[in-house]
C-alpha positions as CSV (number, residue, x, y, z in Angstrom):
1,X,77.9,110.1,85.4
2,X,79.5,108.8,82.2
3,X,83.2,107.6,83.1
4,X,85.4,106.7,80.2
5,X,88.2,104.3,80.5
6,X,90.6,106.7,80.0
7,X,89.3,108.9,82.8
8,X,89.3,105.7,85.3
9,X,93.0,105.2,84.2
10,X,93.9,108.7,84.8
11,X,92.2,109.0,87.8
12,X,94.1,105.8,88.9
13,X,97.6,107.0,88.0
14,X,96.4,110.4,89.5
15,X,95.6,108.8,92.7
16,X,99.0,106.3,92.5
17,X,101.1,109.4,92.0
18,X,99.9,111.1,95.4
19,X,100.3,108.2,97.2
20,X,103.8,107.9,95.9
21,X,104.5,111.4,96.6
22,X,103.3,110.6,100.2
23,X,105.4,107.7,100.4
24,X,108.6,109.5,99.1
25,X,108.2,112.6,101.8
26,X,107.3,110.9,104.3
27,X,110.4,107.5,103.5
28,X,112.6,108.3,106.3
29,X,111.0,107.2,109.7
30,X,110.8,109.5,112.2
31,X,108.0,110.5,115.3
32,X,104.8,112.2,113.0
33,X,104.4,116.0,115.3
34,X,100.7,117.6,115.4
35,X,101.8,120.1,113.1
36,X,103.1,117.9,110.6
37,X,100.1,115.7,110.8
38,X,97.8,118.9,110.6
39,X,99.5,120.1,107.9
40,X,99.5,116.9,105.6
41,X,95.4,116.8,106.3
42,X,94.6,119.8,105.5
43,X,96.4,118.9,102.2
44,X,94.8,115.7,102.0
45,X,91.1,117.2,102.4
46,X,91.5,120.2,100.3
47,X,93.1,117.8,97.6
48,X,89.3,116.1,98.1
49,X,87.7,119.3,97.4
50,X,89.5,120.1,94.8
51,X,88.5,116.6,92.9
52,X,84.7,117.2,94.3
53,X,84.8,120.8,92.5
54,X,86.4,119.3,89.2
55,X,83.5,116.8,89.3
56,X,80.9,119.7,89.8
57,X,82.8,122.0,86.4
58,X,83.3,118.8,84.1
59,X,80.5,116.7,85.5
60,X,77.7,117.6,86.9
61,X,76.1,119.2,90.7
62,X,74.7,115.4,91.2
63,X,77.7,113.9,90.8
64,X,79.5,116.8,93.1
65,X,77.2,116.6,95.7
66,X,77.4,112.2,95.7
67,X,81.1,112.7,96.2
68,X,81.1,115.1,98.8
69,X,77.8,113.2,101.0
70,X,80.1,110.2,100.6
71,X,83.7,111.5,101.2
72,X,82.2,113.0,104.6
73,X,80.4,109.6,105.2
74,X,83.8,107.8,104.5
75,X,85.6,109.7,106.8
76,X,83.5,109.7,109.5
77,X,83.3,105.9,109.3
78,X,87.1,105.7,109.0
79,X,87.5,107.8,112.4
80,X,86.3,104.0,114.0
81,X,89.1,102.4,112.7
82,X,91.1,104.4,114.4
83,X,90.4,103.2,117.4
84,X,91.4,99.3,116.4
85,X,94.5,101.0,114.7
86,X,95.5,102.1,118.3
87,X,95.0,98.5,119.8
88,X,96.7,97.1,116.5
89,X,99.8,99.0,117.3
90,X,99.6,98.8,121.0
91,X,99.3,94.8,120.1
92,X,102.4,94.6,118.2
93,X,104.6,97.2,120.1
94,X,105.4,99.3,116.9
95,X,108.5,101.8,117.5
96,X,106.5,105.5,117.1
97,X,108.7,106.3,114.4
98,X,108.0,103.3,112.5
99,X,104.1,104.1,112.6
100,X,103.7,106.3,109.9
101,X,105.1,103.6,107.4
102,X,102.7,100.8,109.1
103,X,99.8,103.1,108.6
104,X,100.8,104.4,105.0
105,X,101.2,100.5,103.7
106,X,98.4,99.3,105.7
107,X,96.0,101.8,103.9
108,X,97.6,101.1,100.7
109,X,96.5,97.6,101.0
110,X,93.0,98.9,102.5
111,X,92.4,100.8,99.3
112,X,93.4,97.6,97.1
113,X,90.9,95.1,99.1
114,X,88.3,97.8,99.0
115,X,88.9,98.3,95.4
116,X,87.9,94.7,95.0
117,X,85.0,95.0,97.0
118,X,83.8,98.0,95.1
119,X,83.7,96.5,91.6
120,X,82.0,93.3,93.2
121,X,79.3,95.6,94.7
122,X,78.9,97.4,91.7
123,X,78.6,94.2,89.6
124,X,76.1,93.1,92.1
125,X,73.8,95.9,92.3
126,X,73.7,96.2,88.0
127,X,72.3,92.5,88.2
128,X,70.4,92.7,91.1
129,X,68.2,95.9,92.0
130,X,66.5,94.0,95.4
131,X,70.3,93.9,97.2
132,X,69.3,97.7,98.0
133,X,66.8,95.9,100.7
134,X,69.9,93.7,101.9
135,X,72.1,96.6,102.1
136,X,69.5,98.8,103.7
137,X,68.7,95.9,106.3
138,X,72.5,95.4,107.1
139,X,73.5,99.3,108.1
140,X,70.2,99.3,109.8
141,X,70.6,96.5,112.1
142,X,74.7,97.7,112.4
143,X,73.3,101.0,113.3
144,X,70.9,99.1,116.0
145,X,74.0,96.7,117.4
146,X,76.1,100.2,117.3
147,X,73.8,101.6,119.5
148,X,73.5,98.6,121.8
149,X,77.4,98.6,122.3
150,X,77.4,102.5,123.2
151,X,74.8,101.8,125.4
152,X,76.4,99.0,127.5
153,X,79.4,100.9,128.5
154,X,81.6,98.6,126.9
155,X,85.1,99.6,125.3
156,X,87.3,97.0,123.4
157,X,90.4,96.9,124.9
158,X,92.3,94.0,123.5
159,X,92.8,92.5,119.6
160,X,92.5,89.5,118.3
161,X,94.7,88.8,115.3
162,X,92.2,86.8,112.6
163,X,92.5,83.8,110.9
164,X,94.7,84.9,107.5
165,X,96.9,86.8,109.7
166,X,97.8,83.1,112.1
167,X,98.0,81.5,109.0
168,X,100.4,83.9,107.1
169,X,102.9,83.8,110.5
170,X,102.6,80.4,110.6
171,X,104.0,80.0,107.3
172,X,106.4,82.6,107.3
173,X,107.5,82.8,110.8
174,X,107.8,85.8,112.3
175,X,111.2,87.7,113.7
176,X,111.8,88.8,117.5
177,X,112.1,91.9,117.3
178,X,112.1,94.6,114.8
179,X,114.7,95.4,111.7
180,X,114.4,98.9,110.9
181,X,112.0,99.6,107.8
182,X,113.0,96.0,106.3
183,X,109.6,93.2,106.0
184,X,111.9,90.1,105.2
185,X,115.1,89.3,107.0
186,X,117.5,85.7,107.0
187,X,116.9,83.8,110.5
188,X,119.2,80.5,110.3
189,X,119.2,80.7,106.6
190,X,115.9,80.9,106.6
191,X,113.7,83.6,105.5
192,X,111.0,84.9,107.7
193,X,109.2,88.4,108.4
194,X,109.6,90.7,110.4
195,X,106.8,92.0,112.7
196,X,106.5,95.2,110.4
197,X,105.4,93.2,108.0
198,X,103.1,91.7,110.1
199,X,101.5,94.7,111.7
200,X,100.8,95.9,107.7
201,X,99.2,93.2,106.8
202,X,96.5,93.6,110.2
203,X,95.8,97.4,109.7
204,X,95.5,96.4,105.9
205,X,93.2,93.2,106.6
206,X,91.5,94.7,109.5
207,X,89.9,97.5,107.3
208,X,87.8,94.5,105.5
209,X,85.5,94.4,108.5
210,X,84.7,98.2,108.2
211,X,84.3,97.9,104.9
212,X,81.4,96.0,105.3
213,X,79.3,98.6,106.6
214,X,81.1,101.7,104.8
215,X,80.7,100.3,101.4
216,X,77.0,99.4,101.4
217,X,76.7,103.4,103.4
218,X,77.7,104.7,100.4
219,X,76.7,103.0,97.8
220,X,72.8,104.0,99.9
221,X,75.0,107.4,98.7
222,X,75.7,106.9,95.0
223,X,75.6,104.2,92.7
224,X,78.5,105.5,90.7
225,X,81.2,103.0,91.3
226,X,83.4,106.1,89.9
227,X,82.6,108.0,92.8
228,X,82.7,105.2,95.2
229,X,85.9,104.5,94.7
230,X,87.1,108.1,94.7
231,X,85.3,109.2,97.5
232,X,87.2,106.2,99.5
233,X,90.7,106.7,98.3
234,X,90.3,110.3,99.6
235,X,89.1,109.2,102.5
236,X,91.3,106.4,103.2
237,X,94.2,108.0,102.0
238,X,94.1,111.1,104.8
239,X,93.9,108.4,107.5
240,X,97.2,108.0,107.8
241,X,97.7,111.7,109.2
242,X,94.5,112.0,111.2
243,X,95.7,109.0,113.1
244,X,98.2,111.4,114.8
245,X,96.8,115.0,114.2
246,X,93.9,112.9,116.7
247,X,95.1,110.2,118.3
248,X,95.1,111.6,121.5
249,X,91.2,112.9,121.2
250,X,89.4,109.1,120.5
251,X,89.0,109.0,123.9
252,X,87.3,112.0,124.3
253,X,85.2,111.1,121.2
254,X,82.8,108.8,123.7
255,X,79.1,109.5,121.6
256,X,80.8,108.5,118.2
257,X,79.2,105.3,118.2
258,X,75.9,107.2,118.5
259,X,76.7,109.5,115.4
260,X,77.8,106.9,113.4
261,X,74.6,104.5,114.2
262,X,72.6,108.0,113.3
263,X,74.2,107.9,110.0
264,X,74.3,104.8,109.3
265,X,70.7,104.0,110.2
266,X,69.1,107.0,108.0
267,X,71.5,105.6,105.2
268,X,69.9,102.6,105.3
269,X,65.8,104.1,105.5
270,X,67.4,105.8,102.1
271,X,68.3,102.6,100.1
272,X,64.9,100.9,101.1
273,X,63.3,103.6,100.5
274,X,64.9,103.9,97.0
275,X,64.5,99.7,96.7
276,X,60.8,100.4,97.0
277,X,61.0,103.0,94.4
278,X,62.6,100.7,91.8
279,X,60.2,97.7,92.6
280,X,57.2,100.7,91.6
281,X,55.8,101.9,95.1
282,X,55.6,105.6,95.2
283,X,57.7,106.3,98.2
284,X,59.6,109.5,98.9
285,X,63.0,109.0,97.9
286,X,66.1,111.5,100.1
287,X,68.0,113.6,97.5
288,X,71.7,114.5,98.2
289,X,71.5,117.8,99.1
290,X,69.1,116.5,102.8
291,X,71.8,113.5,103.1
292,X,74.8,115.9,103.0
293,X,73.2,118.0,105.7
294,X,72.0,115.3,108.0
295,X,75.3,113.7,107.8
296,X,76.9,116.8,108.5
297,X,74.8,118.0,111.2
298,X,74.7,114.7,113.0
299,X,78.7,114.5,113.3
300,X,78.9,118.0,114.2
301,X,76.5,117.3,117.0
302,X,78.3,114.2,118.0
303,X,81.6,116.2,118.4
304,X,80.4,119.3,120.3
305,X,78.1,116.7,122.8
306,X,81.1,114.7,123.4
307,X,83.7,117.2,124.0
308,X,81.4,118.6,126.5
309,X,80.6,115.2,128.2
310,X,84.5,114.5,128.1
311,X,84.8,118.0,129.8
312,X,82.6,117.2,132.2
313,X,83.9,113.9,133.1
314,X,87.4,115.2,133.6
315,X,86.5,117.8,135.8
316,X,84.4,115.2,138.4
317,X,87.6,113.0,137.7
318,X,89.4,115.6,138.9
319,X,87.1,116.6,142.0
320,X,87.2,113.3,143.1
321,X,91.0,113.2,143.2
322,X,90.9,116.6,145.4
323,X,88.5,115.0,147.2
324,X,90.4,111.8,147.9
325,X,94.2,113.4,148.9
326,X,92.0,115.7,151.0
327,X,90.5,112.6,153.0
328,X,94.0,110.9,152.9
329,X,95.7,114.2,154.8
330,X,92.8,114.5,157.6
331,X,93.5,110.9,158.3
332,X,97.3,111.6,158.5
């Protein structure tokens, strides 16, 4: 798809003009309810199928169809952060109705650092046609170690800052306690941040390890660094609100892992597949359309299997508990 500088810089102030409109509703902190949260991504996802339909009446069905396979890819990915944006919070102790400002900032810096890892992809893949075998060999062997951590029963319940964040308290120093909505206050004439600051700067930092896999996903998509980018801000951008429209179903979410490895596993067949191709072996290459539906079907697979096995594990959670007070009053 042909992308004109002046369609890039639209798009941008397009896409910095939600975000500000996000900002400016949601300015005043206060607890996020499940309807508000529902409401705001339903806006956010129909806003993304509004832009995939403009790209299917002034582009083309290709380009449609890339920005659709990778906005669902995106957001499927994105789900996993959610789970490290729990313990992030958890971590730093952040008031509830001061989450919806750590999460809108934090993304805001996500999109900005995957911006930058975008254009160096993009750059990267125009010089170099053999990365699609290093990309393809990454989200494979991610989707293997995915699999291997599903399958050891595992769950991560503890996070470690990393090594910018140490450094950037160490040379700040960091408040008590929070201030309200403010990220710099005076401490013995000294000025230092607070931990709202802080906890920003992890969700926004945080996102560069999923970006490692998402990226390379969908560029296995679309090569279109146009629709790269696009397809993450939408993605990223709804994140904010899904955190608490389903926050309180992660847990129940327990073959995600498995759906995501699926995904990102086929993803990767696709880009060696398509390496071959361009080095001249006659392979089959996967078109759009068969991506959009595995991708789909896997995830809607993964949610109906793990609602059931959640089910399931509630109600012998449950039956052991009956079980138990029973014992407890024939021994009284």
């Amino acid at each position: 798809m042909d992308v004109s500088m002046t369609l890039w810089v639209l798009t941008i102030l397009g896409l910095g003009a939600l975000i500000g409109a996000d900002f400016f509703i949601g300015r005043k902190p206060h607890d996020v309810s499940v309807k508000e949260a529902g409401a705001w991504t339903i806006v956010w996802i129909v806003l993304a199928a509004l832009f995939g339909l403009g790209l299917l009446v002034f582009g083309n069905a290709q380009a449609s169809g890339e920005f659709f396979a990778g906005y669902v890819t995106e957001k499927s990915l994105s789900v996993d952060n959610l789970f490290v944006f729990v313990l992030i919070m958890a971590k730093f102790s952040v008031p509830s109705h001061l989450q919806q400002r750590v999460l809108l900032v934090g993304v805001l810096i996500a999109l900005v650092l995957r911006a930058i890892f975008i254009a160096a992809g993009a750059a990267i893949i125009a010089s170099f046609s053999w990365v699609f075998y290093l990309f393809g060999a990454f989200l494979i062997y991610t989707a293997w170690k995915l699999i291997q951590e599903a399958r050891s029963g595992e769950e991560e319940d503890d996070w470690e800052e990393n090594r910018l964040l140490k450094t950037v308290e160490k040379k700040f120093g960091v408040a008590d306690r929070y201030h309200g909505t403010k990220l710099f206050i005076r401490n013995n004439g000294k000025r230092v941040l607070t931990p709202l600051m802080v906890v920003m700067v992890a969700i926004g930092t945080t996102d560069i390890l999923f970006a490692l896999d998402s990226i390379p996903a969908i560029f296995g998509l679309t090569q279109d660094p146009y629709i790269v980018f696009t397809a993450n801000a939408f993605a990223l951008m709804g994140l904010r609100q899904l955190y608490f429209l389903i926050g309180g179903l992660l847990k129940k979410l327990v073959h995600l892992s498995y759906g995501l490895s699926v995904i990102l596993g086929f993803i990767g067949v696709k880009l060696v597949l398509h390496a071959l191709h361009e080095s001249g072996v006659h392979v089959p290459e996967i078109g759009i359309p068969f991506s959009l539906a595995v991708i789909g079907g896997v995830l809607a697979v993964t949610t109906v299997t793990s609602l059931i096995a959640s089910k399931k594990q509630a109600q012998r959670e449950a039956a052991e508990a009956t079980d138990a007070k029973a014992k407890d009053s024939v021994e009284a």
